[in-house]
C-alpha positions in Angstrom: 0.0 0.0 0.0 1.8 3.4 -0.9 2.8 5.6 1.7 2.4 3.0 4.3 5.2 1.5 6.7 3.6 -2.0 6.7 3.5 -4.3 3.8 0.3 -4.9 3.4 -1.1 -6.7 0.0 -4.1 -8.2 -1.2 -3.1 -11.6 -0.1 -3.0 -10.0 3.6 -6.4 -8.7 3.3 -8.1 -11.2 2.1 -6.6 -13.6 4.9 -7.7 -10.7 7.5 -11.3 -11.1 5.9 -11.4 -14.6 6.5 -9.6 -14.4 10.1 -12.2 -12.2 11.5 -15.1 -14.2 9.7 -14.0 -17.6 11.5 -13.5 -15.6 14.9 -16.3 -13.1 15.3 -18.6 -13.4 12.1 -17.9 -9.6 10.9 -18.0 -9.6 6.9 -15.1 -7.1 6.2 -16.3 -4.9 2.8 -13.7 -4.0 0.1 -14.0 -0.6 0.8 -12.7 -1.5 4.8 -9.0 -2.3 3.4 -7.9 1.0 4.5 -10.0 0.5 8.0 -8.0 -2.8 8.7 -4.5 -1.3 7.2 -4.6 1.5 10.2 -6.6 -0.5 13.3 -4.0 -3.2 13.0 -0.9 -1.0 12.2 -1.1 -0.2 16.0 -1.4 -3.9 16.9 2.0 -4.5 14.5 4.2 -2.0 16.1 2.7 -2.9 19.2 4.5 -6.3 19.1 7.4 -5.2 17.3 7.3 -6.3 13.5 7.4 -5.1 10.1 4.9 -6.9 7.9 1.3 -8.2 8.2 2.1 -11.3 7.4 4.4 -11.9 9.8 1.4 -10.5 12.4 -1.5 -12.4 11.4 0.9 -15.5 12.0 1.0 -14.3 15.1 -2.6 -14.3 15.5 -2.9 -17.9 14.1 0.1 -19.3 16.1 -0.4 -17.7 19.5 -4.1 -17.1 19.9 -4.0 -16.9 23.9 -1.6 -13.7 23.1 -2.8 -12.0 20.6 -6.2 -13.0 19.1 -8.2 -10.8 21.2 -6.6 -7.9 20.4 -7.2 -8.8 16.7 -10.7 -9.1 17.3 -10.8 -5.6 19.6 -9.1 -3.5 16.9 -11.5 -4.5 14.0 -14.7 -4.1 15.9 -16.5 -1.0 15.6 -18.2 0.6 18.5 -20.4 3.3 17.7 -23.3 4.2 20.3 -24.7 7.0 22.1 -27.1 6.8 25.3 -30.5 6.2 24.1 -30.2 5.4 20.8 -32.5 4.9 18.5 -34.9 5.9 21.2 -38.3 4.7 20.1 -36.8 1.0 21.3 -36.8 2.5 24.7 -40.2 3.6 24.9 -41.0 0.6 23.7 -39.3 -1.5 26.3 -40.4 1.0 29.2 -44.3 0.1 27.9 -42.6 -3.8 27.9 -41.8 -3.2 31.9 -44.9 -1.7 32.8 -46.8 -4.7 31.8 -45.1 -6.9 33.4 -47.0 -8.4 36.2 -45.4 -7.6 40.1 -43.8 -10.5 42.0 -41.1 -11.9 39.3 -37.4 -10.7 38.2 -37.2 -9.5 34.9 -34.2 -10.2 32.6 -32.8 -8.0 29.7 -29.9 -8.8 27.4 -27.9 -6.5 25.5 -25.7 -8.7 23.2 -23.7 -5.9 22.1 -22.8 -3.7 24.7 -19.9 -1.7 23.3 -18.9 1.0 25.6 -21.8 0.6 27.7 -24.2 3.5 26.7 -26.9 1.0 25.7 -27.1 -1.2 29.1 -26.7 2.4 31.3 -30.1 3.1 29.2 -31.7 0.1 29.8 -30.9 0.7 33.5 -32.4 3.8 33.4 -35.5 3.0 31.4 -36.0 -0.3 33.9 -35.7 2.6 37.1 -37.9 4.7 35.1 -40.8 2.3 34.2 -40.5 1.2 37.8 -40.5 4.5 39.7 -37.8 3.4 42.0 -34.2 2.8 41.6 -34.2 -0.9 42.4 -36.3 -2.1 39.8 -37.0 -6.4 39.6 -34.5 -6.4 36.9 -31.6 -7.9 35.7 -29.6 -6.6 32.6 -26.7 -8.9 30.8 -24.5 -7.0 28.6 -22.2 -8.8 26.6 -19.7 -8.0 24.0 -16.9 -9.4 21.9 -14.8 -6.6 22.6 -13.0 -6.8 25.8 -11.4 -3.3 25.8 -15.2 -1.4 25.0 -16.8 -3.6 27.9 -13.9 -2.7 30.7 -14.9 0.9 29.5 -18.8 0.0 30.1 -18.4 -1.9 33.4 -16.3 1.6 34.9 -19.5 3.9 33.7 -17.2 6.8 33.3 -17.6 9.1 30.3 -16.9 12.3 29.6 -19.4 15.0 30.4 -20.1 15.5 26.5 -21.8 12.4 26.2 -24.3 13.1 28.1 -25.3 16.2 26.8 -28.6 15.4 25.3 -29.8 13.7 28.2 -32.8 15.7 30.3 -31.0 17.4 33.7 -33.2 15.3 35.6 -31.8 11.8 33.7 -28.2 13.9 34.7 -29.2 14.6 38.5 -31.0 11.5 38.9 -28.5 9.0 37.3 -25.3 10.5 36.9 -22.4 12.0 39.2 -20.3 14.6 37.9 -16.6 14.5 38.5 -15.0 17.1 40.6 -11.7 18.0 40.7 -9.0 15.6 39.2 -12.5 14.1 37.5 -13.8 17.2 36.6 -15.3 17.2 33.4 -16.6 13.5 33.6 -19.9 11.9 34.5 -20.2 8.3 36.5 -23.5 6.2 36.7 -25.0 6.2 40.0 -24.1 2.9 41.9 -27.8 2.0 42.2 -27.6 1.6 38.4 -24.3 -0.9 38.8 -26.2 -2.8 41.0 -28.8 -4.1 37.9 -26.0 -4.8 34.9 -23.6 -7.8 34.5 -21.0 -7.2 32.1 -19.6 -10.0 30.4 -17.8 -11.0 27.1 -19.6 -13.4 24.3 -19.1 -14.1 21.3 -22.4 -14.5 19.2 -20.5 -17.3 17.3 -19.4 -18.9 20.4 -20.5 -22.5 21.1 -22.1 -21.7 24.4 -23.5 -18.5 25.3 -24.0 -19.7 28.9 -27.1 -18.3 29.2 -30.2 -20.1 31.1 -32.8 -17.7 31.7 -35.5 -16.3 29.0 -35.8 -12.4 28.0 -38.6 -10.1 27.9 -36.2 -8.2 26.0 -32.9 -9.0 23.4 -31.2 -6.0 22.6 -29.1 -6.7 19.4 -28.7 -3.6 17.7 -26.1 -2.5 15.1 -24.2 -5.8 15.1 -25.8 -7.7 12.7 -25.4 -5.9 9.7 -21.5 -7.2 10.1 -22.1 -10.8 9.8 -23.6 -12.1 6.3 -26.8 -13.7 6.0 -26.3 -17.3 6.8 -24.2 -16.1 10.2 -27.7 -13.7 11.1 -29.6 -16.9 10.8 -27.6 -18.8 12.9 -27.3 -16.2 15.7 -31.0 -15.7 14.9 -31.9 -19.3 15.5 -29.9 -19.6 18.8 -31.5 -16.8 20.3 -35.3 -16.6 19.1 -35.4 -19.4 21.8 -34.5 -17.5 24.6 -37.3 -14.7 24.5 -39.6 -14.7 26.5 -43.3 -15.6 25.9 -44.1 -12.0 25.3 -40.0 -11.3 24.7 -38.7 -9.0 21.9 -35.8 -8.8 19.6 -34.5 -5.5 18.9 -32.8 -5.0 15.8 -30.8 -1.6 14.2 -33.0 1.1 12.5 -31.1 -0.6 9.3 -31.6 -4.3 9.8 -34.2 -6.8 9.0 -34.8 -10.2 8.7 -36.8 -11.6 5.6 -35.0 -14.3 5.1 -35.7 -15.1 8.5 -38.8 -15.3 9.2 -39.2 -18.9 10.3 -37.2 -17.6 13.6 -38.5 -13.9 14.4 -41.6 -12.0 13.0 -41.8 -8.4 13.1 -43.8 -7.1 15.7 -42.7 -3.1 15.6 -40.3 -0.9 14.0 -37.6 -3.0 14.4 -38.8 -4.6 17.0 -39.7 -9.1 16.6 -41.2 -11.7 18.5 -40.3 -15.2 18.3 -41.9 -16.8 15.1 -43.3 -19.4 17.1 -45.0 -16.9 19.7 -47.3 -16.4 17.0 -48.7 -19.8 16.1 
């Protein structure tokens, strides 16, 4: 590639495209060659060589030391609190219904740097009206470096900026001193989120419990279709009776529809919930 100070060919990207494929199920695009070049330049001088090649043996040969690191450099984490916020009206109208008495479990498979789960916190106190709701969120992730930044719940005071000031006074502490300049969720909120790393194309997700609610938003338009069904297929079974499945404002699932039905904008049931 010219200009570069890593030899980096066609041979090397296509062998990138299928490494991340096997590992995590992200379908690298043609136009993501320059993308991969400059995430995994770091990782290269990082451990000291001069050619990808020689790296992505590295990958292959000593998976225990590098193969996560691969994995964190080429996934994307874009997200913002509330998101896409229709979902989380939708979910707060979810909670509501729920009848009084039971625990109530949540999943967000792709938690990133933890925006997403803080708002399902929040929604879950709000829908509630207390800060210990009967509710349990799981928020998973491939990428081990965004979810150490979700589990600390520290951000800088910018990202919350388009939150109300009573979501900010309510939720959030702002940093003083050496902090200033930062905002932390409230421990309350700690107290209803798990953070732990999956893989959606892991063998066991280790998961036992059904959800009223799947957050999976923004992650599946990186796998191909085939790899959506198969994710699709391993969790349509752990909704719960009335659960949902919510997908990214530019996902969908036609050729899925044996698994999940739509039910809402981008939100599904289970296919068989219908029958």
């Amino acid at each position: 590639m010219a200009g570069s100070n890593f030899e980096f060919n066609e041979r090397d990207f296509r062998r990138v495209c299928r490494m991340i494929y096997a590992r995590a199920g992200i379908h690298l695009a043609e136009h993501k060659r320059d993308m991969v070049y400059s995430r995994l330049a770091r990782r290269i001088r990082v451990r000291g060589l001069s050619r990808f090649s020689d790296y992505l043996d590295l990958v292959e040969a000593d998976p225990d030391s590098e193969e996560q690191a691969f994995i964190n450099a080429l996934t994307t984490n874009l997200t913002s609190f509330f998101r896409e916020a229709h979902h989380f009206d939708a979910l707060r109208e979810q909670l509501r219904a729920v009848p009084r008495g039971g625990l109530t479990d949540i999943w967000c498979c792709a938690a990133s740097t933890g925006e997403e789960p803080w708002s399902l916190a929040i929604t879950a106190c709000e829908a509630f009206a207390t800060d210990t709701p009967p509710v349990r969120i799981l928020a998973t992730d491939i990428d081990t470096n965004a979810l150490a930044t979700a589990a600390a719940g520290t951000y800088g005071i910018e990202r919350i900026t388009d939150l109300s000031p009573e979501r900010k006074r309510r939720f959030f502490l702002r940093g003083t001193g050496p902090n200033e300049g930062t905002a932390r969720v409230k421990p309350f909120l700690r107290q209803l989120v798990e953070f732990r790393q999956l893989n959606l194309l892991g063998n066991d997700y280790g998961v036992n419990q059904r959800f009223l609610a799947v957050f999976c938003r923004n992650v599946m338009i990186y796998f191909d279709k085939p790899t959506q069904y198969e994710v699709l297929r391993r969790i349509a079974p752990l909704l719960a009776p009335d659960g949902r499945f919510y997908a990214g404002h530019s996902e969908s699932f036609a050729h899925a529809l044996d698994l999940v039905q739509p039910c809402g904008r981008t939100i599904y049931r289970a296919a068989q919930e219908s029958r």
